[in-house]
N, C-alpha and C positions, 0 to 999 in steps of 0.2 A: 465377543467384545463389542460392545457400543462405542458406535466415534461420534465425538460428540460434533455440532457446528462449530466453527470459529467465533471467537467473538469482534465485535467489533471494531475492535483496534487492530485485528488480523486481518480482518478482510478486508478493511483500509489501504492495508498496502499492494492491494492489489491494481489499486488506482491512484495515477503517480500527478495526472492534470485534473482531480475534478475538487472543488473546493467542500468545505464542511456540511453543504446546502444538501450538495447531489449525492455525497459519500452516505447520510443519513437515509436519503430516499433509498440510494441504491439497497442498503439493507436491510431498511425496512419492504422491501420487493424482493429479498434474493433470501436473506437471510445470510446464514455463513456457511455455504456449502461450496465446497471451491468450484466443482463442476458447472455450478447454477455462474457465479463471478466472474466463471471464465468468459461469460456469453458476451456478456458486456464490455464496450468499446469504449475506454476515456474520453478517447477524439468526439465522441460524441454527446448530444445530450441526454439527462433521463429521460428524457421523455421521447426521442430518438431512440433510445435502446430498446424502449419498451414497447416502439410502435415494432422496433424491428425484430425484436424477439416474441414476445409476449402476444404482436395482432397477427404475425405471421405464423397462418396452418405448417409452414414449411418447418420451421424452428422449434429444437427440444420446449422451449422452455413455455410452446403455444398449450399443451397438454400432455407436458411430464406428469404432474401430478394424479390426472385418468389413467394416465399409462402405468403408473404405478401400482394405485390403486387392482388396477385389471390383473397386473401381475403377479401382484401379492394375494389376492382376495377373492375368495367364491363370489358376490353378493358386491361387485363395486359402485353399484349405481345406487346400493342402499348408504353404504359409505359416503357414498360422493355428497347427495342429497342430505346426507349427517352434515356436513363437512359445510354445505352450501346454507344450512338453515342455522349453524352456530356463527357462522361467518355474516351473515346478515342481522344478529343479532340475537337469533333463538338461545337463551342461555340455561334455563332450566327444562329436567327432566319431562315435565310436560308442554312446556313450548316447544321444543325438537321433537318430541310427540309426534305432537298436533300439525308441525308445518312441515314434516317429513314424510307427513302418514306412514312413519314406522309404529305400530302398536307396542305399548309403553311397557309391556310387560317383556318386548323383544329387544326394546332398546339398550338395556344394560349390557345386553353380552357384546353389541357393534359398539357400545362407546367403549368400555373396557378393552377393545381390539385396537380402538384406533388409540387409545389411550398407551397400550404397548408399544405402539407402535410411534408414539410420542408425536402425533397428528392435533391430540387434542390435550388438556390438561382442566382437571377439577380443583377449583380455588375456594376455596373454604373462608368464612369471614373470617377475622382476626381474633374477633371473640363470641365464641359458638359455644353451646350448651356439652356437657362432657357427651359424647360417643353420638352428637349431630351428624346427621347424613345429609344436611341442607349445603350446596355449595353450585354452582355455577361452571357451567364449559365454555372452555375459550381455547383458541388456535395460538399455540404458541410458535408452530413452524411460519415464520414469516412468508417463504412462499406460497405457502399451502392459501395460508391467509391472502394474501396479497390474488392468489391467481382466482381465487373462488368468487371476489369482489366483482368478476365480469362477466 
């Protein structure tokens, strides 16, 4: 069974003092996993929270997502570095290539992994030729995304 995130309106309620501004950052940085929401302080700023979770080696939330990765995965530095080269921009199959120096013929079987794994997502244009295999990767886990940015 897959659970899914929360969405947005859920994980709202998890913060009862922070106004529409900080509620949008906070989930565009957490996403909707309640464990990640619980880290987070109302009383505080986002930008406070972030220093205090996210810059501190002490705090899950400094490198859950390596830690995961490690746990889950033979190969997480190859992941990681997928992870690191989509998030900075690399969207196609040969720009992840080329800025991961994973060899391109090796690359399908780690995105399809992380893709199970619902780390990463292939977006298809809206009007593609029948049975196109042109589409682009993008980080839809908001953490993942968000923590990979530093």
């Amino acid at each position: 069974m897959k659970v899914l995130p929360m969405t947005f309106l859920d994980a709202c309620k998890f913060f009862k003092k922070f106004d529409i501004e900080d509620l949008v950052e906070v989930y565009a940085s957490l996403g909707g996993i309640p464990a990640y929401l619980n880290e987070f302080n109302d009383s505080l700023t986002f930008e406070e929270n972030v220093n205090r979770t996210f810059f501190n080696k002490d705090h899950v939330l400094f490198d859950d997502a390596e830690r995961l990765l490690k746990d889950e995965l033979r190969e997480p530095y190859v992941y990681l570095s997928i992870l690191e080269q989509i998030s900075e921009g690399a969207t196609t199959l040969s720009e992840i290539s080329s800025k991961s120096k994973v060899d391109v013929t090796n690359l399908p079987k780690y995105l399809r992994v992380l893709e199970n794994m619902d780390l990463i997502k292939k977006i298809y244009p809206v009007i593609r030729e029948r049975k196109s295999k042109r589409g682009i990767y993008k980080i839809p886990d908001n953490y993942f995304h968000f923590c990979r940015d530093f």
